[in-house]
FIGU-138930 format. One record per residue: residue number from 0; x, y, z of N, C-alpha, C in turn. Coordinates in steps of 0.02 Angstrom, whole numbers. Layout:
<lumdrens>
<lumdren resi="NUM" n_X="X" n_Y="Y" n_Z="Z" ca_X="X" ca_Y="Y" ca_Z="Z" c_X="X" c_Y="Y" c_Z="Z"/>
...
</lumdrens>
This chain:
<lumdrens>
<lumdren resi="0" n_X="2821" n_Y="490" n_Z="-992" ca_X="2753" ca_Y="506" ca_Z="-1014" c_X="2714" c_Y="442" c_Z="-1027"/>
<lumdren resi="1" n_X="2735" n_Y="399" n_Z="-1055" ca_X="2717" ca_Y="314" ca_Z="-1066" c_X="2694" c_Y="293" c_Z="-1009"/>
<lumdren resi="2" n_X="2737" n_Y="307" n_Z="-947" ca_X="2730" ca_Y="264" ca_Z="-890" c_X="2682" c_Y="306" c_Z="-873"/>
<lumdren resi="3" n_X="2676" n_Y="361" n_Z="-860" ca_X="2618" ca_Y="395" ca_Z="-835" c_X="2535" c_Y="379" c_Z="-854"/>
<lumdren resi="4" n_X="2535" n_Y="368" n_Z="-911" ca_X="2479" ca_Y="358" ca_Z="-974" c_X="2449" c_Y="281" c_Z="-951"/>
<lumdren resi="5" n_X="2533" n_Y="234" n_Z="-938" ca_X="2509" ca_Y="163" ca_Z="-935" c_X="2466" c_Y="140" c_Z="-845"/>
<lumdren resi="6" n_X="2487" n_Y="187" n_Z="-822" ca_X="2470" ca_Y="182" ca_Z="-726" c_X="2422" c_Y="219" c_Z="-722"/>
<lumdren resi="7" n_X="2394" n_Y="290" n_Z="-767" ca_X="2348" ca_Y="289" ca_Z="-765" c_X="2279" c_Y="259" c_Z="-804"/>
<lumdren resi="8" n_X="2296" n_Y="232" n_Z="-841" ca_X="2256" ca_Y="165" ca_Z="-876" c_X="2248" c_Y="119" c_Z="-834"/>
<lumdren resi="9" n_X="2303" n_Y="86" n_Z="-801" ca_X="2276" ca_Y="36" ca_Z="-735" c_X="2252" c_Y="57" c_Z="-698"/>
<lumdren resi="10" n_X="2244" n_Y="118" n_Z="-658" ca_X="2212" ca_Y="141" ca_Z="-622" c_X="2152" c_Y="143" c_Z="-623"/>
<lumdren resi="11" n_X="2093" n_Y="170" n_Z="-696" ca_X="2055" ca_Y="184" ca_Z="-720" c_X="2028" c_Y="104" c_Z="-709"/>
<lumdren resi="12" n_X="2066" n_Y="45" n_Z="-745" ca_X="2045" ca_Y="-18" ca_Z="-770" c_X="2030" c_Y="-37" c_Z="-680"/>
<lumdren resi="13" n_X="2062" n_Y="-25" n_Z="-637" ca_X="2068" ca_Y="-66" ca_Z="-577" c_X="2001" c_Y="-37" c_Z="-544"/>
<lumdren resi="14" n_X="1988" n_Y="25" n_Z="-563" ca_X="1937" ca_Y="64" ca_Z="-524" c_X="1872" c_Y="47" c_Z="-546"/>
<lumdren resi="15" n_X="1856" n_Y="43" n_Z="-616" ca_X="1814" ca_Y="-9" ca_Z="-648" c_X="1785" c_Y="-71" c_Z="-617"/>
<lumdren resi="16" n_X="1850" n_Y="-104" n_Z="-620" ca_X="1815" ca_Y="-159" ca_Z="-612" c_X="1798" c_Y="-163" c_Z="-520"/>
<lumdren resi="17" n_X="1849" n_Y="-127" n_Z="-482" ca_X="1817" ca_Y="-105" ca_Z="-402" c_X="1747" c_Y="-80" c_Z="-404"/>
<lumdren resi="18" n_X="1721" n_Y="-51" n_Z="-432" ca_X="1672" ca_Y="-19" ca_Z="-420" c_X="1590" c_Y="-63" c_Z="-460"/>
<lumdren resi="19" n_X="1636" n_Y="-100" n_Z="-514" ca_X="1580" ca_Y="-173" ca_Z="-549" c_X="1585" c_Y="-200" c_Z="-488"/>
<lumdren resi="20" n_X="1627" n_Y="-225" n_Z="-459" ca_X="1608" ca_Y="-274" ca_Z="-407" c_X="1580" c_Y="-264" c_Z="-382"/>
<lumdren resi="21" n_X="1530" n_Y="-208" n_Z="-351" ca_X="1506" ca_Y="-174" ca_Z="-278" c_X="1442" c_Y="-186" c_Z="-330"/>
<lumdren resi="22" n_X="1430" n_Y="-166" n_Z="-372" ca_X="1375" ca_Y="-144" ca_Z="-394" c_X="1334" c_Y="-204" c_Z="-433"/>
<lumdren resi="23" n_X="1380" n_Y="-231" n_Z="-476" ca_X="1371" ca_Y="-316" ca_Z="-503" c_X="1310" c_Y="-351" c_Z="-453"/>
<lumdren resi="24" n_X="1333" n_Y="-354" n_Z="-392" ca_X="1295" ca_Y="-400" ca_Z="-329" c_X="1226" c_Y="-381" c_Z="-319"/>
<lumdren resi="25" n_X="1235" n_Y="-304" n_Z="-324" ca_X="1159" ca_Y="-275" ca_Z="-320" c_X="1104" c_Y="-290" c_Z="-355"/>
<lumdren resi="26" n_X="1138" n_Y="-274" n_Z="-439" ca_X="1100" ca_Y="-304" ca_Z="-500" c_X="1076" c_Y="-381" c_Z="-528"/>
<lumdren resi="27" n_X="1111" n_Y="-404" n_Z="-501" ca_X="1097" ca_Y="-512" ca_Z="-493" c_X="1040" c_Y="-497" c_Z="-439"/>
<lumdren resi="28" n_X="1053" n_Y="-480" n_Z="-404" ca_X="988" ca_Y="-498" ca_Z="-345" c_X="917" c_Y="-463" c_Z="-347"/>
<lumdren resi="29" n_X="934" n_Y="-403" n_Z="-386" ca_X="886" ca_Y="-366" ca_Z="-437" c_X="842" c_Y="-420" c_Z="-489"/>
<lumdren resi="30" n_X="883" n_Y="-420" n_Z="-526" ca_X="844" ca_Y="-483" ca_Z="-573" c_X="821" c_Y="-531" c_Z="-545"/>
<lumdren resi="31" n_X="853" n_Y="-576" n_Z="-499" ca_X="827" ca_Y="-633" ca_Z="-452" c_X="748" c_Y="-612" c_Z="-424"/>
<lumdren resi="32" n_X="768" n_Y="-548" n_Z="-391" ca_X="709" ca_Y="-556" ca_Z="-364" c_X="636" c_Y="-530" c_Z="-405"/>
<lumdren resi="33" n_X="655" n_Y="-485" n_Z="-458" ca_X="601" ca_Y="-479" ca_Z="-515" c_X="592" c_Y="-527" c_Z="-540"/>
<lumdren resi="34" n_X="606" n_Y="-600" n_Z="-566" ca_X="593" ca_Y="-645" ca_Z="-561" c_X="541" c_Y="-676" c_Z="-519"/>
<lumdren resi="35" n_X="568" n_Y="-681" n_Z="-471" ca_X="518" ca_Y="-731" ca_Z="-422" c_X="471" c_Y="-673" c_Z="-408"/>
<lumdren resi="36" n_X="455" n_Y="-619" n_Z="-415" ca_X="398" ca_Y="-576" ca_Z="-411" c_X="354" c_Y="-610" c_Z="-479"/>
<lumdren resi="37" n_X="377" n_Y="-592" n_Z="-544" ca_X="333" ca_Y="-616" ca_Z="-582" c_X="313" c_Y="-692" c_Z="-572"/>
<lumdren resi="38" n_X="349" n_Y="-731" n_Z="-545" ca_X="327" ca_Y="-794" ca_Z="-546" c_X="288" c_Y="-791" c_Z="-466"/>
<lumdren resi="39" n_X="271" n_Y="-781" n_Z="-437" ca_X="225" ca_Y="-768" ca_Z="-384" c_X="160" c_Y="-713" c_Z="-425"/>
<lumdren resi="40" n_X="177" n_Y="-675" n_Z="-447" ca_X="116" ca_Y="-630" ca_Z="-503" c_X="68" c_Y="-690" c_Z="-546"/>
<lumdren resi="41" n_X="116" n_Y="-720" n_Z="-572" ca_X="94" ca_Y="-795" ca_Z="-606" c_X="36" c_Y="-850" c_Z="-563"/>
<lumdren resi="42" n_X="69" n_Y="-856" n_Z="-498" ca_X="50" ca_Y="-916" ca_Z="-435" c_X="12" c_Y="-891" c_Z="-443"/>
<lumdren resi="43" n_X="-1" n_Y="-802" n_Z="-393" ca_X="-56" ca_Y="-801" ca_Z="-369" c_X="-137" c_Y="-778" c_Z="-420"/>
<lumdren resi="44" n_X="-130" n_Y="-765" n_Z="-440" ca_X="-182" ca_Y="-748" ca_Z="-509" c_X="-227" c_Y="-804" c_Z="-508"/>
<lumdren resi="45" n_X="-203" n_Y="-860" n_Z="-503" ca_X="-267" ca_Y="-929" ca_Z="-507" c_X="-274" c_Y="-938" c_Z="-439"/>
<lumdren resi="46" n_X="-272" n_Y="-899" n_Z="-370" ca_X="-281" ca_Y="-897" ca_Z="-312" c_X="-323" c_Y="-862" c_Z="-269"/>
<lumdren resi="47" n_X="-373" n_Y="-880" n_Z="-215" ca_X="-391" ca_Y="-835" ca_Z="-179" c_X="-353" c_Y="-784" c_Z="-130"/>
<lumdren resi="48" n_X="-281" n_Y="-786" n_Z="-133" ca_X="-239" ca_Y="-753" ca_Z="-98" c_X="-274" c_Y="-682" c_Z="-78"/>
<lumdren resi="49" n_X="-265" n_Y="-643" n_Z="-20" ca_X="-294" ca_Y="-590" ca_Z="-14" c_X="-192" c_Y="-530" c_Z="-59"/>
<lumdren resi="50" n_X="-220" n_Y="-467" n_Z="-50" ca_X="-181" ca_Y="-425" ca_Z="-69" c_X="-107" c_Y="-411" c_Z="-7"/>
<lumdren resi="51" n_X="-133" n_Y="-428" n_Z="25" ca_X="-89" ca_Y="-443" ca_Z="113" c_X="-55" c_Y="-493" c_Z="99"/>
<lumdren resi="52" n_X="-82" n_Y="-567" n_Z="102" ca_X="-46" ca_Y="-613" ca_Z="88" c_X="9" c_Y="-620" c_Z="46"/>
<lumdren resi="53" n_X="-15" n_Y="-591" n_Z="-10" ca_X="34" ca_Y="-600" ca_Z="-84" c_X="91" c_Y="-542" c_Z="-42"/>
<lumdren resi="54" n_X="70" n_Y="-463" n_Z="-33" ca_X="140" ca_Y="-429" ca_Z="-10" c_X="159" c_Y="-445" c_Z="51"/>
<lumdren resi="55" n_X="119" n_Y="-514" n_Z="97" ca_X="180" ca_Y="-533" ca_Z="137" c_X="239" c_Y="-606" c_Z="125"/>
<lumdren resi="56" n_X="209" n_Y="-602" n_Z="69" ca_X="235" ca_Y="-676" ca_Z="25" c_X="308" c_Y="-643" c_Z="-10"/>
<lumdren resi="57" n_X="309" n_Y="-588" n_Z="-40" ca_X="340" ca_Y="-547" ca_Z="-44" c_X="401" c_Y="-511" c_Z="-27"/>
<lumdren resi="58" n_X="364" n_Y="-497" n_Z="20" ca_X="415" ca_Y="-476" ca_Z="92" c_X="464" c_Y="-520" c_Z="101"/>
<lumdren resi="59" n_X="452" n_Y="-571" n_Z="130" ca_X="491" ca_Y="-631" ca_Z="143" c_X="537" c_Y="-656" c_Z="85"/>
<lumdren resi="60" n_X="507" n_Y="-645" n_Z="16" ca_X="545" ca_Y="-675" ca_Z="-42" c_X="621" c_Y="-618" c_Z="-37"/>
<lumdren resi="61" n_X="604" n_Y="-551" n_Z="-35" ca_X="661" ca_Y="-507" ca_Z="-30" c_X="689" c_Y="-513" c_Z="32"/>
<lumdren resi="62" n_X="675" n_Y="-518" n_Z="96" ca_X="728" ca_Y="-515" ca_Z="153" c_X="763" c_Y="-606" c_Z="151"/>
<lumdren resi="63" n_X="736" n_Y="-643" n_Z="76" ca_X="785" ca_Y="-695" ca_Z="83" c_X="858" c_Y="-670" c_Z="49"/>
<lumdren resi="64" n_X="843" n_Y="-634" n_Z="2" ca_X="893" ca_Y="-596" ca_Z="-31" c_X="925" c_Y="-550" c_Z="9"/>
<lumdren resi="65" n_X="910" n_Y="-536" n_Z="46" ca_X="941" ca_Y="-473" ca_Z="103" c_X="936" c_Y="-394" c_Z="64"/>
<lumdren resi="66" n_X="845" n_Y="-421" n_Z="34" ca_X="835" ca_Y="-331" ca_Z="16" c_X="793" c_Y="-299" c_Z="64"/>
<lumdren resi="67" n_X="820" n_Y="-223" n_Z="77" ca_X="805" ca_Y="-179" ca_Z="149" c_X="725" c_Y="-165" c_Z="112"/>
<lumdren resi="68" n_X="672" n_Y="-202" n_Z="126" ca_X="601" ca_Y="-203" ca_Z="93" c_X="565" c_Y="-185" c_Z="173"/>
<lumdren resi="69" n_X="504" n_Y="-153" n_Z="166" ca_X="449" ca_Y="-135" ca_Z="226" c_X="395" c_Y="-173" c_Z="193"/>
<lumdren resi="70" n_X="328" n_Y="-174" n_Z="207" ca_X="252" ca_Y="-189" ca_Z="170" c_X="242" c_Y="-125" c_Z="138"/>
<lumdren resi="71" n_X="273" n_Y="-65" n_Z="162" ca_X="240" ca_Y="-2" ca_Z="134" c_X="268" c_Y="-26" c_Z="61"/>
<lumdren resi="72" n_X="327" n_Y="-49" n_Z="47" ca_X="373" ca_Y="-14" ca_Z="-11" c_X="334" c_Y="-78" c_Z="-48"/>
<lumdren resi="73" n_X="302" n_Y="-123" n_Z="-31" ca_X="252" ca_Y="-157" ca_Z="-79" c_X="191" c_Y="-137" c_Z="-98"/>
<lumdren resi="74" n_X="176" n_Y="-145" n_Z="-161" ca_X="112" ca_Y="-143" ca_Z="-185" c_X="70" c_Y="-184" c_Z="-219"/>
<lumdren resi="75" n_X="18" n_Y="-209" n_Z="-189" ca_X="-8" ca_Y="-278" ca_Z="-244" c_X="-78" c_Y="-256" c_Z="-238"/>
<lumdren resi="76" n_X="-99" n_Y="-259" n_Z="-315" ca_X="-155" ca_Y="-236" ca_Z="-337" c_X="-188" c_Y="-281" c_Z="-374"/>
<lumdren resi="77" n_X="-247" n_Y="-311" n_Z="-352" ca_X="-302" ca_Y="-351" ca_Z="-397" c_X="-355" c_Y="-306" c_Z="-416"/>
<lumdren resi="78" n_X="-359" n_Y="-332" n_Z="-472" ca_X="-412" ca_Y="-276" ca_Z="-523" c_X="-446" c_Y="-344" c_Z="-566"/>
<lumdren resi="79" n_X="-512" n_Y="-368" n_Z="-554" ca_X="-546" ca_Y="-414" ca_Z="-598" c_X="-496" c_Y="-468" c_Z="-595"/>
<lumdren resi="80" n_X="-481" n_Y="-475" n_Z="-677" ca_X="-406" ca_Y="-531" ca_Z="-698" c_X="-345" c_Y="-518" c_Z="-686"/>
<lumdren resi="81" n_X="-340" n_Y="-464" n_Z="-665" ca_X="-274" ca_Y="-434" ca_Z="-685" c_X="-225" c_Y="-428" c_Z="-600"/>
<lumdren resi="82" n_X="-179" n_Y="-439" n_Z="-594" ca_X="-135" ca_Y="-441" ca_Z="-534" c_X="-66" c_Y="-392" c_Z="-563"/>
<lumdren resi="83" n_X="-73" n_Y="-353" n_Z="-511" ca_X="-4" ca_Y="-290" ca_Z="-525" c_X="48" c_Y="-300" c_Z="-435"/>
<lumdren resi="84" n_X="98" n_Y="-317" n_Z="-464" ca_X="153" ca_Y="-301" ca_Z="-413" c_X="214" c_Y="-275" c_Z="-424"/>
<lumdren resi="85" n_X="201" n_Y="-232" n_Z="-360" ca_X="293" ca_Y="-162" ca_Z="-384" c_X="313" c_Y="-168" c_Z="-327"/>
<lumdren resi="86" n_X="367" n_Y="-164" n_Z="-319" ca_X="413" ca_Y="-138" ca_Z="-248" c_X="461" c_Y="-79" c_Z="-248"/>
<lumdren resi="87" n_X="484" n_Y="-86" n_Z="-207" ca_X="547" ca_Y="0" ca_Z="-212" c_X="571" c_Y="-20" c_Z="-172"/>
<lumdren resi="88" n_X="646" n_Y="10" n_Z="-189" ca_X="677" ca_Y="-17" ca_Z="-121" c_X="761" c_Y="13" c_Z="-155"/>
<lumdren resi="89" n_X="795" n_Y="35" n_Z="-104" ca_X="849" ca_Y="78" ca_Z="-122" c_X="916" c_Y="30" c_Z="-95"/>
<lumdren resi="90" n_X="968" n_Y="24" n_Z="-141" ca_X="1027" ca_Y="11" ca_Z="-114" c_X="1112" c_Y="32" c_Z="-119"/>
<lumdren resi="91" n_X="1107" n_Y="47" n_Z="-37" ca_X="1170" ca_Y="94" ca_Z="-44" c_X="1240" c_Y="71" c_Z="-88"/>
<lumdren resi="92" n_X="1277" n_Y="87" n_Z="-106" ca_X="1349" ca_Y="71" ca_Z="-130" c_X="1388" c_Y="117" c_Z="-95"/>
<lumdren resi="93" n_X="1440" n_Y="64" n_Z="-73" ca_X="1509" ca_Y="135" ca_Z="-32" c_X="1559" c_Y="103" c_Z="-39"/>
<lumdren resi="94" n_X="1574" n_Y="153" n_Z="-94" ca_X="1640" ca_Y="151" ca_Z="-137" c_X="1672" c_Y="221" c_Z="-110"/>
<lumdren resi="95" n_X="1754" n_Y="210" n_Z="-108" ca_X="1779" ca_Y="291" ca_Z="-87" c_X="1760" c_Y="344" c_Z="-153"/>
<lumdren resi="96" n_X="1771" n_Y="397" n_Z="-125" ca_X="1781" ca_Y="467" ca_Z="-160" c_X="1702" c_Y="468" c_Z="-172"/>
<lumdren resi="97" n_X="1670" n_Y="422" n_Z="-206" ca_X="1598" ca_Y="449" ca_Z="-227" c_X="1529" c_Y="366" c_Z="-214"/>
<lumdren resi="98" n_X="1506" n_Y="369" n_Z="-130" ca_X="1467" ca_Y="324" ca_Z="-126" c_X="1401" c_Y="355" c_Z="-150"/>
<lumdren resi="99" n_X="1347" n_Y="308" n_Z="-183" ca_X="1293" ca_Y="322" ca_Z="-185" c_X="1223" c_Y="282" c_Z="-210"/>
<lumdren resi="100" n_X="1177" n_Y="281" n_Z="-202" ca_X="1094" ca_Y="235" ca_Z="-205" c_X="1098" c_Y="210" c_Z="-281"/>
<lumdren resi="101" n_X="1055" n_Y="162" n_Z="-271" ca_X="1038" ca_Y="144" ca_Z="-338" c_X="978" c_Y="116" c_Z="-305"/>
<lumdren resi="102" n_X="925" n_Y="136" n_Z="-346" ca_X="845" ca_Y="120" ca_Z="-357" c_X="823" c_Y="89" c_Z="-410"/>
<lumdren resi="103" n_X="802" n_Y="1" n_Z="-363" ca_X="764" ca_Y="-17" ca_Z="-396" c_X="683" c_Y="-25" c_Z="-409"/>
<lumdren resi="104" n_X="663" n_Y="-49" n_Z="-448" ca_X="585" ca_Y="-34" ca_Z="-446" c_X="555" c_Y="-101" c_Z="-482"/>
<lumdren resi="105" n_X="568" n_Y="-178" n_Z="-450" ca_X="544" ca_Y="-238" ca_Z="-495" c_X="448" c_Y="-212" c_Z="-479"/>
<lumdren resi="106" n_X="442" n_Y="-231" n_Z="-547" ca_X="374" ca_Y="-246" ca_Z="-574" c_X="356" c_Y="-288" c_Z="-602"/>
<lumdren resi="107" n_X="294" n_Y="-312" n_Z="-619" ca_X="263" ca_Y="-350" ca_Z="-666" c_X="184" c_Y="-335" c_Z="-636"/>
<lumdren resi="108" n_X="162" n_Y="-374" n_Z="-716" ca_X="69" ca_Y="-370" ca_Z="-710" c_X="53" c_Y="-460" c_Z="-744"/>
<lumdren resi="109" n_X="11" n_Y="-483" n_Z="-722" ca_X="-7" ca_Y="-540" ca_Z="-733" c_X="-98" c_Y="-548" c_Z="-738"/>
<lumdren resi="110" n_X="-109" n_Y="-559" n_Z="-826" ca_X="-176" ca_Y="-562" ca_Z="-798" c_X="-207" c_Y="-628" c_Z="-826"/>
<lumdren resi="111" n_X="-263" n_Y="-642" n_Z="-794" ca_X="-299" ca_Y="-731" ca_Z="-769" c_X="-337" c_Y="-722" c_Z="-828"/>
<lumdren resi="112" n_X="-323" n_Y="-792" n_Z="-873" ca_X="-344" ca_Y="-812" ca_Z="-931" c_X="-421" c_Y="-840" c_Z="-909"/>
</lumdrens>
């Protein structure tokens, strides 16, 4: 009964951390790239950049990361002072018995002092 209890505890522990690994990678590059969104939200605000420019500035910042991004799944919005950028963008995980999406959604708003 011990041994049973203790293998399935490693099991549980091994599957854990299998399934952090897959998913870990997703979330670093998540943050990375919400990052350099707000710091481009930042750039462009004291810029004549058009709304194109900035989401093709964008674009490029995520397919350095190797995120599956279109122009649709960007949105950059100037309003007066204020600069709004969101993206979407889905990424698969395939892990056995149960693969499945995780959706992210980096944002930020930046507005010109």
């Amino acid at each position: 009964m011990i041994r049973l209890k203790a293998l399935l505890t490693i099991l549980i522990v091994v599957g854990a951390i299998y399934v952090g690994s897959k998913v870990a990678p997703a979330y670093y590059t998540y943050y990375q790239f919400q990052s350099d969104i707000e710091q481009a939200a930042l750039a462009a605000s004291y810029t004549t950049k058009s709304e194109a420019d900035i989401q093709e500035m964008i674009l490029i910042r995520g397919r350095d990361y190797g995120i599956p991004l279109t122009l649709e799944q960007i949105r950059v919005r100037r309003v007066r002072n204020e600069l709004s950028i969101s993206a979407e963008y889905t990424v698969h995980i395939d892990v056995p018995i149960y693969p499945f999406d995780l959706k992210f959604t980096p944002t930020t708003k930046n507005r010109r002092l």
